[in-house]
N, C-alpha and C positions, 0 to 999 in steps of 0.2 A: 168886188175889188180884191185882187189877190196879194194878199200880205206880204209875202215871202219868208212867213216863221214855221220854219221844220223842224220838226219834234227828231230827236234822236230815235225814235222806236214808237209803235205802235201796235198792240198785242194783238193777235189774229181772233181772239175773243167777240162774237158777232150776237146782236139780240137777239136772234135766233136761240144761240147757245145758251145763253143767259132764262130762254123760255122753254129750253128744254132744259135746263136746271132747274128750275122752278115745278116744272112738271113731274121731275122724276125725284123731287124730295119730296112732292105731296102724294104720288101713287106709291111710294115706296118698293120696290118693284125687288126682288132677289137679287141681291148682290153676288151672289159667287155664277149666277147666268150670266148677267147681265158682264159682269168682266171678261167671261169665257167666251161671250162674241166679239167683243172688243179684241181680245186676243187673238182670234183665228182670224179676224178683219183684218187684223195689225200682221199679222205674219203671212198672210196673202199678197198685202201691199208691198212687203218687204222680198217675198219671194222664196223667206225662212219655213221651215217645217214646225218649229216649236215659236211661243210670243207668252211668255210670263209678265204679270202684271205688277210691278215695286211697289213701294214707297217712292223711292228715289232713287239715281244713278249711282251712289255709294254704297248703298246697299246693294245693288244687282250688282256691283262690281266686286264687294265683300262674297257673295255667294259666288259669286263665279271662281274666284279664286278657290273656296273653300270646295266646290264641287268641281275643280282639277284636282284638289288635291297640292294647292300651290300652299307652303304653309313655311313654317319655322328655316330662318338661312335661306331660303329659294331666294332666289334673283326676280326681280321683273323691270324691264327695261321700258321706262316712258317716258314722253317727248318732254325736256326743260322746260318748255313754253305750255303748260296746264294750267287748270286748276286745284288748287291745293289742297281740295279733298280726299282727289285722286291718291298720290301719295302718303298722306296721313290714315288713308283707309290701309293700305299696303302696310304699312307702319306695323298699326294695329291689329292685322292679322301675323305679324311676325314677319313678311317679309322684308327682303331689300328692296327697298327703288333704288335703280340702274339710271344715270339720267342722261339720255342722248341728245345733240342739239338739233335742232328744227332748222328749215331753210328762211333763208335772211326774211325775203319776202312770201314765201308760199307759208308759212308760217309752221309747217306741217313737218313730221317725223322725217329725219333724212336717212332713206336708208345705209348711209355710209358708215353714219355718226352710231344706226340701230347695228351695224354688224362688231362694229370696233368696240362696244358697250360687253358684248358676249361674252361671259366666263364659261366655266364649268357648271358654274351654280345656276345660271339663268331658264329659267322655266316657260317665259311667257313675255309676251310684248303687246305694249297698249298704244297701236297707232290713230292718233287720235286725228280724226276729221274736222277741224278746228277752223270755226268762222264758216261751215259749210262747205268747207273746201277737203275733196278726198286725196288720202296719199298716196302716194305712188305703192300701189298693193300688190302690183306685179312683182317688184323690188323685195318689198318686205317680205311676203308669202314667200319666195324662192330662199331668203335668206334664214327663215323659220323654219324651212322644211329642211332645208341643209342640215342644220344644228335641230332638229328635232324639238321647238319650239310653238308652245300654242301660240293664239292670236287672238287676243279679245280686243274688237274696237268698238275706240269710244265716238259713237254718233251724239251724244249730247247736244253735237248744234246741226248737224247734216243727217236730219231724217227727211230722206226723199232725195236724196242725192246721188248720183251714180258716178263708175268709176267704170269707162271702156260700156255702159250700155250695161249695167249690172249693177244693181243698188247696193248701197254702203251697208255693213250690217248682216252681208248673205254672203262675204269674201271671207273669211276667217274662221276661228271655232265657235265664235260667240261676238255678241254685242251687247252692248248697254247703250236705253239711251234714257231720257230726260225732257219732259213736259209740263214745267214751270210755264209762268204767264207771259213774259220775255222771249221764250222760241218761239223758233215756225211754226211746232203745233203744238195744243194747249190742253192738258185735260184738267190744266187751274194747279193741281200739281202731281207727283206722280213718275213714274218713270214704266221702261220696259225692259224684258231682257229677251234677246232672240238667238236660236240655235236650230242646227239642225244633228247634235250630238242627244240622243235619245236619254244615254244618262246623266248628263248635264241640265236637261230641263228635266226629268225627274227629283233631282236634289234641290233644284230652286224650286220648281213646284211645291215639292213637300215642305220645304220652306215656308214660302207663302201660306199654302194651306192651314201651317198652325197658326198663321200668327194671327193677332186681334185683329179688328175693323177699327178704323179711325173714327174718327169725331165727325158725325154732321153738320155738328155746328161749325168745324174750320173750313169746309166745303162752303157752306153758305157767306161764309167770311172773304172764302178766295173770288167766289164769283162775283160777291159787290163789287171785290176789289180789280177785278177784270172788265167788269161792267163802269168802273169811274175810270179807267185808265183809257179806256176805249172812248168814251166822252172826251173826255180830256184833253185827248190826243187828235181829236177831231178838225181837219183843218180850220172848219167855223169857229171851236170851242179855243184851239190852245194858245193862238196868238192872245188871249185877253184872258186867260186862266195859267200855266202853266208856264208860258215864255217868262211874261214879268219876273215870278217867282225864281227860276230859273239865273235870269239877269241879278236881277238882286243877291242871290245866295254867290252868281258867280263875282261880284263886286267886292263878296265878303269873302274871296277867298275859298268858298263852300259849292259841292254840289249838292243840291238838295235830293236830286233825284236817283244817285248814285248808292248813297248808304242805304233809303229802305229796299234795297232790292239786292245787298251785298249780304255780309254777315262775317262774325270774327271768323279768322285764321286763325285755329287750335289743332293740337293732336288729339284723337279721340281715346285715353288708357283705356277702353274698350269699347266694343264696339255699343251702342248707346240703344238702351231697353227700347225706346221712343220707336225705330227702327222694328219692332216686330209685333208694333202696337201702332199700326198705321198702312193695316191694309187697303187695298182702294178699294171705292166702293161704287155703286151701281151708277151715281151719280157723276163720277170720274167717266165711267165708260161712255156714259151716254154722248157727254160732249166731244171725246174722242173719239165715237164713231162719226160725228159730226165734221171733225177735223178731218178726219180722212177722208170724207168723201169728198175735201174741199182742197187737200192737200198740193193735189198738181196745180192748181190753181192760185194759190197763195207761193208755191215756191213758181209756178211761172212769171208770175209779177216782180218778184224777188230775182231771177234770173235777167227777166226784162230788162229791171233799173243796172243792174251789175253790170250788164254787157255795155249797156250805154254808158258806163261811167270807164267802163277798161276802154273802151271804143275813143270815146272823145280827151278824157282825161288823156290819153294818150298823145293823142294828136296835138293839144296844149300843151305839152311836158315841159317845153321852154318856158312857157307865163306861169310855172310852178315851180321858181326855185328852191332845191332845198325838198323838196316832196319826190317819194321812192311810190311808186304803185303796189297791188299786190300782182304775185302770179301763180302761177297752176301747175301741178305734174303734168307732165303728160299723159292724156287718157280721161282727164280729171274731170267732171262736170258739176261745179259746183253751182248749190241754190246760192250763196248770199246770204250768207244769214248775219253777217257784218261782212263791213265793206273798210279794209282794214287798213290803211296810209302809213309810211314813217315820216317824221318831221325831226333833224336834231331840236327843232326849238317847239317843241309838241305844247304846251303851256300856252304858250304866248301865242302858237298860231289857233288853237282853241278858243282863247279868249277873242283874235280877230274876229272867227267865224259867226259866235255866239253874241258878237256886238252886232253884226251882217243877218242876225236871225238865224242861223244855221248852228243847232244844238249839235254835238258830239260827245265825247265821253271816252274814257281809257280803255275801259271795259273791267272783265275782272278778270285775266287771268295773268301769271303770274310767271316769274325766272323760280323757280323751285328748286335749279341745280343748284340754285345760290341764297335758300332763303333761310331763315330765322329757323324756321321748324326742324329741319333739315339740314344740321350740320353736319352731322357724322357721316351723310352723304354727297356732301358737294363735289360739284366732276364740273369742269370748265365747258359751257354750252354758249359759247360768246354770241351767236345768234339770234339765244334768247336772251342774253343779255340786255342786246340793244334793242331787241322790240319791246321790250318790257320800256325801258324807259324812250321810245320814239310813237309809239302805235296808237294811232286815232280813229276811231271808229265813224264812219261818216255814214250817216242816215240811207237805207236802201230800202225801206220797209215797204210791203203792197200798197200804200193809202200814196205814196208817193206818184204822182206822174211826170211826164215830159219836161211841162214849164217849170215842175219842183227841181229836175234834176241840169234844166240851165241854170236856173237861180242859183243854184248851188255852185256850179264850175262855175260858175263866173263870183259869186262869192269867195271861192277859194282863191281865184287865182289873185284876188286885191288881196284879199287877208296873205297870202305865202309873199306877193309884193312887200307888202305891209310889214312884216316879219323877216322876209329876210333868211340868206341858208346859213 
């Protein structure tokens, strides 16, 4: 009998993975090999000459800068609509963040807002492929090359994603990206950084290479926790595990699901030892080589549900009062990696949904041109203003199919009745 309770998200994390984790903690196998295929696999896929293996996307993005040479008073212009790491990393390497605004709905760097952002001082631009959706790279590349401007983009949520038939990540001088248990692909945690600048991956290489090995133990800790999320999120499991809990935290006001997967908003007054004591290790790679071989295929799924909901949602626009779609540069071929809505009444139409079974979530990122951390750089990005407080994240994930995604439009379209524009 089909419930009709959709999970906001569902990790790409497979018992596969979970048994090739287990195998490559008990043969212990050479960590600095076993990353170095992970790497040249990752940089094949991507179509990059260089694939350096993080910690995380803050730090690949901290070396990147520090191996341009971007440092003390440089400029770097990035999209309002982020997350907040990004800038407080900039911060703490002594630059400026520049804040450009984003488009209403594509969500993504406008190049209009990147060109009028440009001083003297500006060094570099981080157009960020955000929600899995690529920028308009034709745009930005010609306007960086003008002004003699690097390009580091941020893939964090668009690995596997192309722009014009050419993946995200092999347009610019560099990228970063990010493999938390939340993206399209997972190696539990982790990130990458890809180039094809010879002495740019030389500096983060050598980076890397000093720095310590992480902990096994937090390895064996992220794959339970991949391995219970993946249950969890199980059509059979979540309706009677997961929803309730979900309802109830939403009755009190609370997302349950939301905070352990978040984490505070700080500046970092340097950059944090943690950071070069937390290199990955053999076990990271393994299941990211896992991932990518599975890659096309979890973002085909994800494309799948996307299209069907730009497809139909469209064709309903009337029985969705009050609700804006997203949309795409031109050229753009995005995975999906959130499926991202405006509502002015985003609250109230959330709670419709999640009384209808249909889990959503804000998400996490953030107006930065206008936040707390960041005063002394506030720059008017009214675009992100208002997606920051309208933007709903509605469930696109692979375990989703057909009947999940009537279920849904036809849930939305009572709940946006229900609510009201």
């Amino acid at each position: 009998m089909y419930s009709g309770r959709i999970p906001r998200f569902s990790p790409s994390f497979s018992p596969r993975e979970a048994l090739v984790t287990a195998r490559t903690l008990v043969s212990k196998p050479d960590d600095a090999t076993e990353v170095a295929r992970f790497e040249r696999t990752f940089a094949d896929f991507i179509g990059a000459k260089h694939a350096i293996m993080t910690p995380s996307a803050r730090y690949a993005f901290y070396l990147l800068l520090q191996a341009m040479g971007i440092g003390a008073d440089d400029e770097v212009v990035i999209p309002g609509l982020t997350y907040f790491a990004i800038p407080s990393i900039a911060v703490t390497a002594g630059v400026r963040p520049v804040f450009a605004d984003t488009g209403l709905t594509s969500h993504v760097l406008d190049p209009a807002a990147f060109e009028a952002a440009i001083t003297p001082r500006t060094k570099a631009v981080v157009p960020t492929h955000l929600y899995g959706t690529p920028c308009d790279m034709d745009a930005i590349l010609a306007i960086a090359r003008k002004h003699g401007i690097r390009v580091i983009e941020d893939c964090a949520q668009s690995t596997g994603a192309r722009y014009k038939g050419q993946r995200v990540g092999n347009l610019g001088d560099a990228a970063y990206y990010t493999f938390g248990l939340t993206k399209n692909i997972t190696t539990l945690s982790g990130a990458m950084i890809t180039t094809n600048d010879d002495a740019v991956a030389a500096f983060c290489r050598e980076a890397m290479d000093t720095s310590a090995y992480g902990d096994l133990q937090k390895a064996v800790k992220e794959a339970a926790t991949g391995l219970a999320m993946m249950v969890a999120t199980h059509p059979y499991v979540y309706p009677w595990t997961l929803h309730p809990v979900i309802r109830a935290g939403n009755a009190l006001g609370k997302d349950p699901i939301h905070a352990p997967f978040g984490e505070p908003e700080v500046l970092y007054p340097e950059i944090p030892s943690s950071f070069r004591k937390n290199r990955p290790r053999a076990v990271q790679a393994a299941v990211g080589m896992e991932q990518v071989a599975r890659m096309e295929a979890l973002n085909g799924a994800r494309q799948r549900n996307g299209k069907w909901l730009d497809t139909h949602l469209a064709a309903r626009q009337a029985d969705l009062p009050g609700l804006s779609l997203p949309t795409y540069p031109d050229g753009a071929e995005p995975i999906y990696m959130s499926f991202v809505v405006h509502h002015p009444r985003r609250d109230a139409l959330m709670s419709a949904l999640r009384k209808r079974g249909v889990d959503t979530t804000t998400g996490y990122m953030n107006d930065c041109s206008d936040h707390e951390l960041f005063p002394q750089f506030r720059r008017p990005c009214p675009n992100a203003a208002t997606t920051k407080g309208e933007q709903i994240h509605l469930p696109v994930h692979p375990r989703m199919d057909e009947r999940d995604l009537k279920h849904m439009a036809d849930m939305l379209g009572e709940a946006c009745r229900e609510v009201g524009a």
